[in-house]
N, C-alpha and C positions, 0 to 999 in steps of 0.2 A: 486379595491381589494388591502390590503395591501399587499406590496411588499415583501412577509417573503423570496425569497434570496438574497434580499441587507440586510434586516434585519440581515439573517444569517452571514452572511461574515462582519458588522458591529459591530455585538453583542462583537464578541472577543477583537475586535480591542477597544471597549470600556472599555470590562471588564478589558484588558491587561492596559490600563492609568489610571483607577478605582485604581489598584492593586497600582501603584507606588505613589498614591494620599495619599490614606487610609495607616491607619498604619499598618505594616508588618503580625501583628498577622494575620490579616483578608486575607493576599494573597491567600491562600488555598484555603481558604472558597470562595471566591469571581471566582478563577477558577472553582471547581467542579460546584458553580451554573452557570457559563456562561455556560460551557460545557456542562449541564444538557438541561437548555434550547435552545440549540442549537441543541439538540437528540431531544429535543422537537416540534421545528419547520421541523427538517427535517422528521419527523412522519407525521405532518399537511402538509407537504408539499406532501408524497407520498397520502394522504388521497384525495387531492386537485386532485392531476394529476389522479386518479382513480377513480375521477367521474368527474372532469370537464376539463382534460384531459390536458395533459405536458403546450401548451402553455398557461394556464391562467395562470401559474407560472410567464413569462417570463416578464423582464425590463428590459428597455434599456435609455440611455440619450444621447443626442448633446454632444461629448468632442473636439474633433479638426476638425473640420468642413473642412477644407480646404485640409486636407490629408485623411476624410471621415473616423475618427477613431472615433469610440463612447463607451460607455460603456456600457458593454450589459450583462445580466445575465442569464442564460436558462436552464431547466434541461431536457433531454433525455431518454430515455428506460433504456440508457447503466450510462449516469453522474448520475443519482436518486439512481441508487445501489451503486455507488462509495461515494454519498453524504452519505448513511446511514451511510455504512460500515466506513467511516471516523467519524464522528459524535458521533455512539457507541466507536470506540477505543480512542476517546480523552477523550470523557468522563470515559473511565473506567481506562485511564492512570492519568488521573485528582486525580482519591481515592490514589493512591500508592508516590505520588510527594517525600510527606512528609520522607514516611517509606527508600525510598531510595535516595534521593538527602538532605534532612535534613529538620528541622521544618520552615512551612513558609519562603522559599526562595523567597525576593520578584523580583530579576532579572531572576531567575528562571521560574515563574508562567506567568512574564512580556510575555519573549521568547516562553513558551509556548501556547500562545493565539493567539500572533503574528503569529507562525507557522500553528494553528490552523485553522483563518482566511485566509490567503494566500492559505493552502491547499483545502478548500471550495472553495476559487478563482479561481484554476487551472481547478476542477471540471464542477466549473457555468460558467464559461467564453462563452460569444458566439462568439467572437475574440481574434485571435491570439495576439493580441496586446496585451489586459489583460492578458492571458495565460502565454505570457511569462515574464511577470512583475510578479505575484503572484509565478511564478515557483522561479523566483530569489530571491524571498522574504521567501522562504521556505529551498530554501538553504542555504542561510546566517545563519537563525536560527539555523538550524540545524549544522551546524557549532558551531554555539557558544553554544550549547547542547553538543555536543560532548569534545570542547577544553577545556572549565570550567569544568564540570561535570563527566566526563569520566575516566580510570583510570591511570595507572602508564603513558600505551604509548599512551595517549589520543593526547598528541601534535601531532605526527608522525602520529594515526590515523586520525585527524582532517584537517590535511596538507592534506593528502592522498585523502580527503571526499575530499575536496576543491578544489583541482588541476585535480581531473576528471568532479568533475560540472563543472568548470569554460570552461576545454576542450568542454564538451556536452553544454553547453550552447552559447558560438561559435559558434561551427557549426548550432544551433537550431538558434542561431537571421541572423545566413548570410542565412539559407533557410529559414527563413519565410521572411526577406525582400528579397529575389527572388520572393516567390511566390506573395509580393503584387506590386511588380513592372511589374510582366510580369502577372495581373490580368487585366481587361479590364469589368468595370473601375477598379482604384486600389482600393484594400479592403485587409483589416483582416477578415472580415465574415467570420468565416468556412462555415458555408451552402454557400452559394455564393464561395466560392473558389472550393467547391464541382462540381460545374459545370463550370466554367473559367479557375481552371488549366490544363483541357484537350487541352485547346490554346496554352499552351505555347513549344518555339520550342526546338526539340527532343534534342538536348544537353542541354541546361537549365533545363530541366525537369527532365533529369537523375541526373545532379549534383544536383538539388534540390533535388531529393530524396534517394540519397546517404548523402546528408549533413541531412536531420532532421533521417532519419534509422540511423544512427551509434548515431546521437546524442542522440536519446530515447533509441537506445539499450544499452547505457551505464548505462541508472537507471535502463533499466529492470532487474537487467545485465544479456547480452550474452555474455556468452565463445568468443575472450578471454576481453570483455571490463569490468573484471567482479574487477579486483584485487582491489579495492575497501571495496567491500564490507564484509570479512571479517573481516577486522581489524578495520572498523567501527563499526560493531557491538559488536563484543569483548571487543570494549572501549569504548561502550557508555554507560550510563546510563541506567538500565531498561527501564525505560520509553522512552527511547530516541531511543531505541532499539525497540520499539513497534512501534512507531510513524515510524520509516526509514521502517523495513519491512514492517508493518502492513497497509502504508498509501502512503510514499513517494516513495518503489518503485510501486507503482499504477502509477506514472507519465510516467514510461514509457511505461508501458502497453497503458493506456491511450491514450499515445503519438503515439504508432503503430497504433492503431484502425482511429486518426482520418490521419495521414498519409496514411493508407490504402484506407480510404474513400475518401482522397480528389487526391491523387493521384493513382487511383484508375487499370488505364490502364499498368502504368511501372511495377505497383505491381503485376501485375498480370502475366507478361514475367517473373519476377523473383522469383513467390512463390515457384517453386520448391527447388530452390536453396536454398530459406531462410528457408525454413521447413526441410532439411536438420542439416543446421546450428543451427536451434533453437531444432530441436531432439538432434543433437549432445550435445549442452549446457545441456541441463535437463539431458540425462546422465552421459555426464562428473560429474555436480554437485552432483550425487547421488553418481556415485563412488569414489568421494571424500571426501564427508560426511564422508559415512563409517570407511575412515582413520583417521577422526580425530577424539581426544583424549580430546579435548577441547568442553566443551559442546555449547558455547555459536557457537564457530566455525562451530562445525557438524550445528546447527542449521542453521547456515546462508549459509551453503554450499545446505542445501534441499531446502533453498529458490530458488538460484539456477536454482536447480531441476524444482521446481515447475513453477518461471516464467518462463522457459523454453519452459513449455508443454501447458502453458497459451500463448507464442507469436508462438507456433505452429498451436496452434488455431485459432486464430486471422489472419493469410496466410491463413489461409483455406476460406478466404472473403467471406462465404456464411452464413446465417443469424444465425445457430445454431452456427456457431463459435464463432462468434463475440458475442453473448448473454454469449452461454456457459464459454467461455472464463473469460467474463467478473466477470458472477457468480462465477467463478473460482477464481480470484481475491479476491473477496468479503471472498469468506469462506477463502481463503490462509490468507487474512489478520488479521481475527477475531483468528484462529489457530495460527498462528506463532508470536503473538502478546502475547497470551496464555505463546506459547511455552519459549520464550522473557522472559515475566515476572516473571516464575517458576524458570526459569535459572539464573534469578540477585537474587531472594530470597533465592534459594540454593547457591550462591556464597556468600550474606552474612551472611547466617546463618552457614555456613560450611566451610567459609574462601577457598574456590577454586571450581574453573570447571571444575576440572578433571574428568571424569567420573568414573573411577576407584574407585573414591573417596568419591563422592556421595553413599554413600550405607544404607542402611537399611530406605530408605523415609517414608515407611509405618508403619514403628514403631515409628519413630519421630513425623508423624502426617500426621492421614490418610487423612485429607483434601486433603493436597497438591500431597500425592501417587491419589485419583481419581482425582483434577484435572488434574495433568499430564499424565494421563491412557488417560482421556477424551479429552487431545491437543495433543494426538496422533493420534486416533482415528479420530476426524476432521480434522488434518493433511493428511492422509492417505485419505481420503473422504469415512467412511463407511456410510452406511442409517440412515435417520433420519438428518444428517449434511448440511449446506451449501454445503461445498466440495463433497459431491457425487450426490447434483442435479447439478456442474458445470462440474464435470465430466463427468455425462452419455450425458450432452448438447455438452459439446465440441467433445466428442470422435465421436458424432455424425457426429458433421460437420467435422471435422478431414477426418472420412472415408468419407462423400459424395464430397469432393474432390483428395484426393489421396488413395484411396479405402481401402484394407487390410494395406499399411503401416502406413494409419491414426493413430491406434494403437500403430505404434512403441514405442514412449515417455512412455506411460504405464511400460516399462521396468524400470524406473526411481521410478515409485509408488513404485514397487513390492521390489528394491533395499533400496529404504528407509525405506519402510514399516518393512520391516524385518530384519535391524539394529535398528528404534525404539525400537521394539519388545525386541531386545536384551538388549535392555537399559532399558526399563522398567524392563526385568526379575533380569535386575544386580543390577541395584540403586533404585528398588521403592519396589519389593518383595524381596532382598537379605538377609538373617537373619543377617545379621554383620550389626553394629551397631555403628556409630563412637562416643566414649564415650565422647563428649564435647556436642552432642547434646542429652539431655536427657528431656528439658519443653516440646517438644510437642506440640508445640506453632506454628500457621499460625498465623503471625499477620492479624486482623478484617479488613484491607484495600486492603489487597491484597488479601484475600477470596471476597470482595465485589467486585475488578474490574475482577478478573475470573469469579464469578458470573454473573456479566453483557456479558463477551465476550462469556461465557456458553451459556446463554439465547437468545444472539442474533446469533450464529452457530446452534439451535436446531430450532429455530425462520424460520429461512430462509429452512432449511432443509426440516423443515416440512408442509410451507404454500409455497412454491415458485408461488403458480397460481395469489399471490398478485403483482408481478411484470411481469407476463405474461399479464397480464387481464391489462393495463395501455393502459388509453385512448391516442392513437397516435395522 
């Protein structure tokens, strides 16, 4: 069979030296189709695992043979949704490059394929080894998305991005080389660490999963490993802002799921305590939102929120969590991706993110008042959305381990739901009207990648039996 996820994770990386080859005008053009065709194999690929089921996907090759590291590619129940959900958001950040970072940037489009590929890496990896070399390769980019590209306090934000990877990635390579030193034999397999690291002795095992938990909870981010993420996103680029919410914090998500799975016993002495802590975060985040003023800020304070109630999920280690969860992700990503790119087009069309400021949306141009009705809505997870088939999934597992407080996090929906709410009645329906915006004008690229992230939150909402029904 051909190999369509080395294919996948290849394609970028070629389009990406395609771009710097070919003359400039064509950088664009040469992203949106790699990105396209890459939505396109990750399609064929769920179509594969749905009749001929996950592993005919799977390749792997001999790399260092003597430290038993290879290179292995694989997709899962839980990486095939994070594959799509990645796949859709690049490609629909792929249409907007132009409108907000300027016409055919060819180091631009470079770093974007680059991020692109490594991010499918971190997903497909069936060893640690890879895993953590693609995670690094997605941060660097992202880095350099943010420090070119970003705005007045882009340096300071981009220092800030950088000195908390660099921290979470520390503590991520000293536990994962624990865990392949006190493996027996030594290995990066995750499936195989899945059942070896119950070997290892009771102090090594806690500090190893004390060092990969704090290291992943810094991208999910948990209260407080979170200050980061704010001022990243404020100064990154639209698009750059799509991709970190919409895709890169997935890694830490991600990162709990397979932490939980491979160290599976310690997590489970400590899930009380960390469902605690991660209720605590989603609400902290909501009530913080609320306070701010800054639209791009409230946005990434609900992310927050959100990963919060997604790694509360994920504790709850029983199957609807972990699915639910996941799904949860998937819709967060497509929604706040959404929310992301309404946010950088109201800041340049209106010159600021104040929200106060923002007012009369729906007279200016009712494209952009429904889609942002609409990346509320899937934000919030009502029916018909991603977000509320990963809602009704997690809340599920939620309560069949810690019963009625399952629930608790929901306090955090209900908090941001209803400062949305308020935002839409101020800046989307408000009769005022700021007199320098009077064309009415969505620019055609940024309706086309809303469009796409439209179709794929209604998509998911309303077939989800296409990723239940996956042949295991």
């Amino acid at each position: 069979m051909i190999p369509i996820l080395l294919i996948m994770v290849i394609a970028p990386i070629f389009g990406a030296l395609l771009s710097l080859v070919l003359p400039g005008k064509f950088s664009s053009d040469i992203t949106k189709i790699v990105s396209g065709a890459v939505l396109a194999l990750a399609i064929i690929s769920l179509y594969i695992a749905s009749t001929s089921g996950l592993s005919a996907l799977s390749v792997s090759f001999a790399y260092i043979n003597s430290l038993n590291v290879g290179f292995g590619l694989s997709v899962t129940q839980i990486t095939i949704l994070l594959v799509i959900m990645t796949s859709v958001i690049f490609f629909a950040a792929s249409f907007v490059g132009n409108y907000f970072i300027g016409r055919n940037d060819t180091f631009y489009n470079f770093i974007f394929l680059i991020i692109e590929a490594s991010t499918l890496g971190v997903f497909l990896s069936s060893n640690l080894f890879l895993f953590f070399l693609f995670w690094e390769i997605s941060e660097v980019g992202m880095f350099f998305i943010i420090f070119l590209y970003g705005g007045i306090d882009r340096k300071y934000a981009s220092m800030k991005f950088i000195i908390y990877s660099i921290f979470s990635s520390l503590l991520l390579l000293i536990g994962i080389m624990l865990l392949y030193f006190y493996s027996a034999p030594h290995t990066f397999s995750i499936s195989s660490l899945q059942s070896s690291a119950i070997n290892m002795p009771h102090g090594i095992e806690a500090l190893t999963f004390i060092l990969l938990l704090v290291g992943f909870m810094v991208k999910v981010p948990i209260f407080p490993l979170h200050g980061w993420l704010p001022d990243a996103h404020t100064q990154a680029p639209a698009p750059g802002s799509m991709i970190l919410a919409g895709v890169l914090l997935k890694f830490g998500g991600y990162g709990l799921i397979l932490t939980f799975a491979i160290m599976h016993g310690i997590a489970s002495s400590y899930a009380i305590y960390l469902a605690i802590l991660f209720a605590f975060s989603s609400i902290y985040g909501a009530i913080v939102a609320i306070r701010k003023k800054n639209l791009k800020r409230m946005v990434a304070f609900t992310s927050i929120a959100d990963m919060g109630i997604i790694a509360f999920a994920l504790i709850a280690m029983n199957h609807l969590g972990t699915i639910g969860g996941t799904y949860a992700m998937v819709g967060h990503g497509f929604a706040i991706s959404l929310l992301f790119m309404l946010a950088g087009m109201f800041d340049k069309e209106y010159g600021t993110l104040q929200i106060s400021k923002i007012t009369g949306v729906g007279k200016w141009s009712s494209k952009a008042a429904y889609f942002f009705v609409f990346a509320v809505f899937a934000a919030i997870g009502i029916p018909l959305t991603a977000g509320f088939i990963g809602d009704v999934l997690l809340f599920l597992g939620t309560t069949g381990t810690f019963g009625i407080f399952g629930i608790l996090p929901a306090i955090s929906i209900i908090i941001v739901g209803a400062y949305l709410f308020w935002v839409i009645e101020r800046s989307i329906f408000s009769e005022q009207k700021d007199a320098d915006q009077q064309n009415g004008y969505m620019d055609s690229t940024v309706v086309a990648a809303a469009a796409i992230l439209a179709i794929a939150t209604l998509a998911l909402g309303i077939f989800p039996f296409i990723f239940a029904n996956l042949h295991l």
